[in-house]
C-alpha positions as CSV (number, residue, x, y, z in Angstrom):
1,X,0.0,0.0,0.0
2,X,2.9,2.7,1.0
3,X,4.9,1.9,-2.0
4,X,1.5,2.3,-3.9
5,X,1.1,5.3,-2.5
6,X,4.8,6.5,-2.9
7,X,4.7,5.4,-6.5
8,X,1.5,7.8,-7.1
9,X,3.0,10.5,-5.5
10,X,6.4,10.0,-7.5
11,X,4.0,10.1,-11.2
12,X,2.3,12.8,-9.6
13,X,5.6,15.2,-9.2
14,X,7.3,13.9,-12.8
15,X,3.8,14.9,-14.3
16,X,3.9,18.6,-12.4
17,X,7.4,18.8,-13.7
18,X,7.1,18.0,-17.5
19,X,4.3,20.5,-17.2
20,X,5.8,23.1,-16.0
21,X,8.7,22.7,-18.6
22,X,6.2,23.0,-21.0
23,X,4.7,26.1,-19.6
24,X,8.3,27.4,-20.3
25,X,9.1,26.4,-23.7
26,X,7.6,29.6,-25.3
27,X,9.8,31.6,-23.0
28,X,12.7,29.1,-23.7
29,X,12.6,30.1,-27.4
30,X,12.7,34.0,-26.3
31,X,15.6,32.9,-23.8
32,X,18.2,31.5,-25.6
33,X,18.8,34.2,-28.2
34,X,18.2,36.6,-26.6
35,X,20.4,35.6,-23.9
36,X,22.8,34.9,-26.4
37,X,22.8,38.4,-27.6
38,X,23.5,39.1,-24.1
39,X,26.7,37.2,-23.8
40,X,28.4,38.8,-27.0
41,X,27.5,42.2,-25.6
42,X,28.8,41.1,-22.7
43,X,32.3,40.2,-24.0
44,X,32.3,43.6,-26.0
45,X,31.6,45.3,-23.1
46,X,34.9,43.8,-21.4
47,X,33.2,41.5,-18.8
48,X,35.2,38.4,-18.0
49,X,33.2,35.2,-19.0
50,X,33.0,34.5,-15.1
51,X,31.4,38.0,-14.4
52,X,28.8,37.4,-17.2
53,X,28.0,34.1,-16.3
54,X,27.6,35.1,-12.8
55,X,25.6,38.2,-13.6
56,X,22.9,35.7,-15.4
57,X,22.8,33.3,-12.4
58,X,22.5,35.7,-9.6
59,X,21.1,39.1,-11.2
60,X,18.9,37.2,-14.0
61,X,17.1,40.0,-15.4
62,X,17.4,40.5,-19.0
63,X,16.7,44.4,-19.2
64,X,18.9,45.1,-16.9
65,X,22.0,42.7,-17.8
66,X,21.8,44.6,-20.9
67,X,21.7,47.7,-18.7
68,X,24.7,47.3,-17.2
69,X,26.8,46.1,-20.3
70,X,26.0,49.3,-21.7
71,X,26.8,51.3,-19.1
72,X,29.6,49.3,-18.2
73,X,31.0,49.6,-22.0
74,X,31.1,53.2,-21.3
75,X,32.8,53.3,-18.4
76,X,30.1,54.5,-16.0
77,X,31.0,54.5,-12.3
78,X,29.9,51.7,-10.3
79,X,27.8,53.4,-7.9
80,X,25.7,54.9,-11.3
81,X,25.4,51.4,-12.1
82,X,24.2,49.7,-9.0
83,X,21.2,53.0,-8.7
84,X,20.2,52.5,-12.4
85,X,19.3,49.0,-12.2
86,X,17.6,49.0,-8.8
87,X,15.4,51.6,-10.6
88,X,14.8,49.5,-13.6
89,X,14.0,45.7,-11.3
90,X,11.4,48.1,-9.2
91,X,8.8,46.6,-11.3
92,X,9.2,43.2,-10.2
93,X,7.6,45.0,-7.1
94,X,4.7,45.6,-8.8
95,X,4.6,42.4,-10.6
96,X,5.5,40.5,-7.5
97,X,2.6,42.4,-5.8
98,X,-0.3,41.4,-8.4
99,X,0.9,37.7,-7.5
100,X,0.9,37.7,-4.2
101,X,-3.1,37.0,-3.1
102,X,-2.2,33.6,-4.8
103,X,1.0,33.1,-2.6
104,X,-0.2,33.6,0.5
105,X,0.0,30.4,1.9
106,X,3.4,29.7,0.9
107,X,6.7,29.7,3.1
108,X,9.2,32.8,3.0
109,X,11.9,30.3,1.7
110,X,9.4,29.3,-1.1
111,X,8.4,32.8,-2.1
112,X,11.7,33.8,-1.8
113,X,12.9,31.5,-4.4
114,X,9.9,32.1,-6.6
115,X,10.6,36.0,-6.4
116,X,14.4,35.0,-7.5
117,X,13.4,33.6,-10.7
118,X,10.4,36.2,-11.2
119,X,10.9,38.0,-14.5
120,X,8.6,39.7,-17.1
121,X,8.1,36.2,-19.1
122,X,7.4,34.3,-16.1
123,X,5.0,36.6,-14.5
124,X,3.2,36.6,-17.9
125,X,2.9,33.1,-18.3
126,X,1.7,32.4,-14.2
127,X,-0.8,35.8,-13.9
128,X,-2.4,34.1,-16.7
129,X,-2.4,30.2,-15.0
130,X,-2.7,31.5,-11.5
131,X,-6.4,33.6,-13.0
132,X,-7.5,29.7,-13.9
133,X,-6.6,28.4,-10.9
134,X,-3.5,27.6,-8.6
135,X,-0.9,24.9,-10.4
136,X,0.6,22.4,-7.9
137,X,4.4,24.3,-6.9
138,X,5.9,21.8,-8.6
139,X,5.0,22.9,-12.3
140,X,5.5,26.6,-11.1
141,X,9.4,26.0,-9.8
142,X,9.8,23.7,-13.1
143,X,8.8,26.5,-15.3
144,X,11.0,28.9,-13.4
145,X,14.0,26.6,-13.1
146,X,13.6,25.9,-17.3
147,X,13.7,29.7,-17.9
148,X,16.4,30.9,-15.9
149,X,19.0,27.7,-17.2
150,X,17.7,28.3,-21.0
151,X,19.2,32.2,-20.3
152,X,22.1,31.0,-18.9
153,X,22.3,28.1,-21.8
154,X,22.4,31.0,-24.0
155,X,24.5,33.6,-21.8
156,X,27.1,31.4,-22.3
157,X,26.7,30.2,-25.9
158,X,26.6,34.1,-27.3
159,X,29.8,34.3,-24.6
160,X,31.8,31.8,-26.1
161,X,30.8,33.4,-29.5
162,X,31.3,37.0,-28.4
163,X,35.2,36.2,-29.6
164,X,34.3,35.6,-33.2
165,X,31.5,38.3,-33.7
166,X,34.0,41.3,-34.8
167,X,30.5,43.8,-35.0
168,X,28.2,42.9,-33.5
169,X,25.3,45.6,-35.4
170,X,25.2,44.1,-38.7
171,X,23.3,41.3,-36.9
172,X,21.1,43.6,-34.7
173,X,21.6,41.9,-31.5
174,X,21.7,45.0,-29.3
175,X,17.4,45.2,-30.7
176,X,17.2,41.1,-29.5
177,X,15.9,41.9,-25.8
178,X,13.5,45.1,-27.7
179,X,11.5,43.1,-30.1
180,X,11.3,40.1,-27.2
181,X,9.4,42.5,-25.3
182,X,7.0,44.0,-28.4
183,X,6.8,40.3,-28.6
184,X,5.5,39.7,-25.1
185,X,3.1,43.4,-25.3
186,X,1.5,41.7,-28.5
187,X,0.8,38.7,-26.7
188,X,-0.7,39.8,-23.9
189,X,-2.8,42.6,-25.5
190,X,-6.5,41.2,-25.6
191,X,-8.6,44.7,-25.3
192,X,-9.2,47.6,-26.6
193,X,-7.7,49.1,-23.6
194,X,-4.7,47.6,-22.8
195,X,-4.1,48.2,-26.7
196,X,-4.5,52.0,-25.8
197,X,-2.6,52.0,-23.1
198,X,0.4,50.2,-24.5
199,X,0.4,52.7,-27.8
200,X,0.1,55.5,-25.4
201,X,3.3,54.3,-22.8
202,X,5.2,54.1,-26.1
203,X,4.4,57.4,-27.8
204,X,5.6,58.6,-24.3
205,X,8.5,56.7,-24.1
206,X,9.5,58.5,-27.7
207,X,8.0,61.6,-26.8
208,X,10.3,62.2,-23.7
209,X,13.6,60.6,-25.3
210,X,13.5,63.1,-28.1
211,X,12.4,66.1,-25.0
212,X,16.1,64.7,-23.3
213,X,15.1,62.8,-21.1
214,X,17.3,59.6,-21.6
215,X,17.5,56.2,-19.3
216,X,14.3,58.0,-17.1
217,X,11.8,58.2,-20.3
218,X,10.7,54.5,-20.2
219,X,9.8,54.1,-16.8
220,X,8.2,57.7,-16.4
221,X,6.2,56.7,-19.9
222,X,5.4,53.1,-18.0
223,X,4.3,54.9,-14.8
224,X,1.9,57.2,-16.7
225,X,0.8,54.5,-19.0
226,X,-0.1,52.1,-16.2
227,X,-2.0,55.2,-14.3
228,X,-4.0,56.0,-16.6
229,X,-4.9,52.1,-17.7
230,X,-6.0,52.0,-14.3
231,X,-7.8,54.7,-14.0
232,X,-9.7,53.9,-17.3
233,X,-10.6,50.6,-16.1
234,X,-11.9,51.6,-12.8
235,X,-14.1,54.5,-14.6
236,X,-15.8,51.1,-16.9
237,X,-16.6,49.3,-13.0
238,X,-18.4,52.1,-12.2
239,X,-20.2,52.4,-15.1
240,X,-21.2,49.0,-15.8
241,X,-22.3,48.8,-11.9
């Protein structure tokens, strides 16, 4: 009966597993080149393959890894560094935030480990499971575990490459981590709305780059953009009620 029972539970976790790595194979096709644009940067930049490694296993977020190789490639002081990308990861607060209700039964150490590997393509692809109901941890660790090694799979490969890409702009890989993230805006835009509001943060965006303001015009655009989705939304409750 026990072995039975340990036999169920065993099928049970290798099913929650493949599933999960499943749940991560569209963000394993965005991963790899992307990350592999990020390891030729990288080496341009003058990072030592250990530094760039490490900076995808322990940093692991791709706006800001690119970030930092640009600022790093021109010579930016370390202190500049360090405040620029704490100000572009604040909106894994807010994305951490809209997941928490589901968490909240969960241990520190576990959300702890699930806000490690929390990045823009895995909150996508768990807001929309978590809305149909809560996956078994095991398929949620198994798609965050299958993102964060395919971006370190290809961290390394465009490293090892970095040394035989002379230029790196004929093949447009400094645009690799933009069009992932037009990519991701496409796929989650299902409303009029959200279609609205994603036009309008980027016509900001270009609006205040061209005013001057550089590095600051995404995220005041974003801030704006997300206001005023908000506030549109709320104004439809009240009207429908």
């Amino acid at each position: 009966m026990e072995e039975c029972i340990e036999q169920r539970t065993c099928e049970s976790f290798s099913a929650d597993w493949w599933r999960g790595i499943v749940k991560a194979l569209p963000i394993v096709s965005g991963y790899i080149p992307v990350g592999f644009a990020y390891g030729v940067l990288s080496q341009k930049a003058g990072l030592s393959e250990l530094n760039a490694v490490l900076m995808s296993l322990i940093v692991y977020a791709g706006a800001s890894q690119f970030v930092a190789v640009g600022l790093i490639a021109a010579q930016t002081p370390a202190i500049s560094i360090i405040l620029t990308i704490f100000i572009v990861n604040l909106r894994h607060l807010i994305m951490a935030s809209a997941l928490a209700p589901h968490l909240s039964r969960w241990r520190k150490r576990e959300l702890a480990a699930f806000g490690f590997e929390l990045t823009d393509e895995t909150f996508a692809v768990h807001s929309t499971r978590f809305s149909k109901g809560m996956p078994p941890k095991t398929e949620i660790f198994a798609t965050n575990m299958t993102a964060q090694a395919s971006w370190v799979l290809g961290s390394v490969l465009g490293i090892v490459a970095g040394g035989l890409i002379s230029d790196v702009k004929p093949f447009g890989l400094d645009y690799a981590l933009t069009a992932l993230f037009i990519a991701l805006v496409v796929l989650q835009t299902t409303n009029r709305i959200q279609l609205f509001v994603a036009l309008l943060t980027g016509m900001l965006s270009v609006a205040l780059l061209q005013a001057g303001i550089d590095r600051w015009n995404v995220i005041v655009a974003t801030l704006i953009g997300a206001t005023v989705g908000v506030v549109i939304e709320q104004w439809n409750k009240r009207q429908s009620s």
